[in-house]
N, C-alpha and C positions, 0 to 999 in steps of 0.2 A: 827700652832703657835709655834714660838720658844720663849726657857724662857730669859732672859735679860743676856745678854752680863757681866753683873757681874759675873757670873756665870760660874764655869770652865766645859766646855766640853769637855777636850779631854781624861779624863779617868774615866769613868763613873762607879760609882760601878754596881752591879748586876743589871738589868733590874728589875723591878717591875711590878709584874703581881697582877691586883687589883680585886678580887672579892667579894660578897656581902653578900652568905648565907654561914651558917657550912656546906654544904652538899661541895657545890663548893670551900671551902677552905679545908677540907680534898682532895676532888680528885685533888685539882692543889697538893699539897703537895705532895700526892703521883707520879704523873705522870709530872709537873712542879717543882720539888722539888730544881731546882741546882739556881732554880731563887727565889729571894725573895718574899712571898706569900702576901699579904697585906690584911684583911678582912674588908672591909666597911661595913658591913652591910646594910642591904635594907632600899631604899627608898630615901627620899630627905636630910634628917635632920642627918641620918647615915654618907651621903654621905660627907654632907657640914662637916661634925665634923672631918670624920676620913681623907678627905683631907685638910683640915685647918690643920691639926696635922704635915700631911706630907710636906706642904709650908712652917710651921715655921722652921722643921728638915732642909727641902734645903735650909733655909737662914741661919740659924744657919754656915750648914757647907758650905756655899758659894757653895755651886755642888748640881747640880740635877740629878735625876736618872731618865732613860727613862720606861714610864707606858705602858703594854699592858692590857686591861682590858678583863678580859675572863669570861664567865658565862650563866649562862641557860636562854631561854626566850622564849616565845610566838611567833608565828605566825600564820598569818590570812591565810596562801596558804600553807605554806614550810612544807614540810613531818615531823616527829616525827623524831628527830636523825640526823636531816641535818646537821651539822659544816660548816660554813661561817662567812667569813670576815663582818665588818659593811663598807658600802662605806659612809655613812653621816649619823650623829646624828640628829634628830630635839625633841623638845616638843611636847610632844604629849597633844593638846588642846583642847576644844570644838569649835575654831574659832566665838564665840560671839563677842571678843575682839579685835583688828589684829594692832598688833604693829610689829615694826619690832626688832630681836634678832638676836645676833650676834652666838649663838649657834644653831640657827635654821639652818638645812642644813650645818652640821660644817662637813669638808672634814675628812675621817678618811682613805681614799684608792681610788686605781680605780676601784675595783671590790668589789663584795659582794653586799648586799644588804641596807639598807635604815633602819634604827635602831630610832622607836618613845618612848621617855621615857614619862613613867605614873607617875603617882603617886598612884596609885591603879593597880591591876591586871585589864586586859583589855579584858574583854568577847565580846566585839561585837565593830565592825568598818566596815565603809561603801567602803575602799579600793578595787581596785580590784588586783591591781599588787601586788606582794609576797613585805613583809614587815616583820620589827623583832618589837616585846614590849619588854621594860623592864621599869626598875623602877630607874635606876643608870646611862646611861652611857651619858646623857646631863647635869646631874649636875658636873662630871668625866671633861667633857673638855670645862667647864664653868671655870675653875682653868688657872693659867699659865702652864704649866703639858708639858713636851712633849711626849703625847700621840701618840704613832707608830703605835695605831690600838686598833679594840677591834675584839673579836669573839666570837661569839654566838653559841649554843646548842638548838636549837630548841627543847621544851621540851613541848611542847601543842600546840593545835590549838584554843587556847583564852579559855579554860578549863581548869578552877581550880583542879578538878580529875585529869586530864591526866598529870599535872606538879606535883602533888606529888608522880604520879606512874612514872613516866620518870626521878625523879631527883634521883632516888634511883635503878636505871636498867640503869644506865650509865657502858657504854660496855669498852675494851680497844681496841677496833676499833676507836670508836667514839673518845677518849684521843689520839690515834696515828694520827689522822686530827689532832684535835688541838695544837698538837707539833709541826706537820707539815706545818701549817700558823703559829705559834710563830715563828719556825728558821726562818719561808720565812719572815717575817717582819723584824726580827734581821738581816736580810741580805741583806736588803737593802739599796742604796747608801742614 
């Protein structure tokens, strides 16, 4: 989705890279530092606040700024330290319910993996193909937003231990991948 034609695109201030916890906004700061950091904080209600804040800023100044969302998450397959692109956002639901949502399966790339947002840490799912959790990045392009991607940190495999011991042993290998899909998305037509 593009943001409304009111809107001036052709000289866009810094890119905005939006993450959620202090851990992940220290490491973008340091290794993302020449782009503008944004902290949402976790979960749904963080989310909604701290991008309401940034839609009235873009109306305010008629321009929008392009968002890559980056940060640490779970998965049910993906090794500890993977860095990957998200290819589609969905809810992540208990399917009681089944309506249809316009964020479900929301296109983020061609490659990478398939990103379900929680509302809670996600210990157990019946998935069998590699999949990403988080707790942010369906409420992120539920916004007008021109979201360029997001990319994950594979920081557990649905264990609450292993993501408080992984978000504090983040390497500068792991930080030079995700520099390296931030350029590759900024570089694209």
């Amino acid at each position: 989705r593009r943001p409304s034609a009111r809107y001036s695109t052709k000289k866009p201030n810094k890119m905005i890279i939006l993450v959620a916890t202090d851990q992940e906004y220290e490491l973008a700061k340091k290794y993302l530092g020449e782009y503008k950091i944004v902290q949402t904080g976790v979960g749904a209600s963080n989310v909604i606040k701290k991008c309401s804040e940034l839609l009235i800023s873009f109306v305010r100044k008629k321009h929008y700024e392009p968002i890559i969302n980056v940060g640490f998450s779970g998965s049910n397959t993906l090794p500890k330290g993977t860095v990957t692109k998200v290819q589609r956002s969905y809810r992540f639901i208990d399917h009681t319910v089944g309506f249809k949502d316009y964020r479900n399966g929301c296109p983020l790339g061609n490659k990478g993996y398939d990103c379900y947002t929680s509302n809670d840490f996600v210990t157990e799912d019946e998935r069998d193909e590699p999949v990403l959790y988080d707790m942010e990045l369906n409420y992120i392009v539920a916004f007008p937003f021109n979201v360029l991607g997001a990319i994950k940190i594979v920081s557990d495999n649905l264990d609450v231990d292993e993501y408080a011991e992984s978000i504090h042993t983040s390497t500068d290998e792991i930080w030079a991948q995700v520099r390296s899909l931030v350029d590759g998305i900024m570089q694209r037509p």
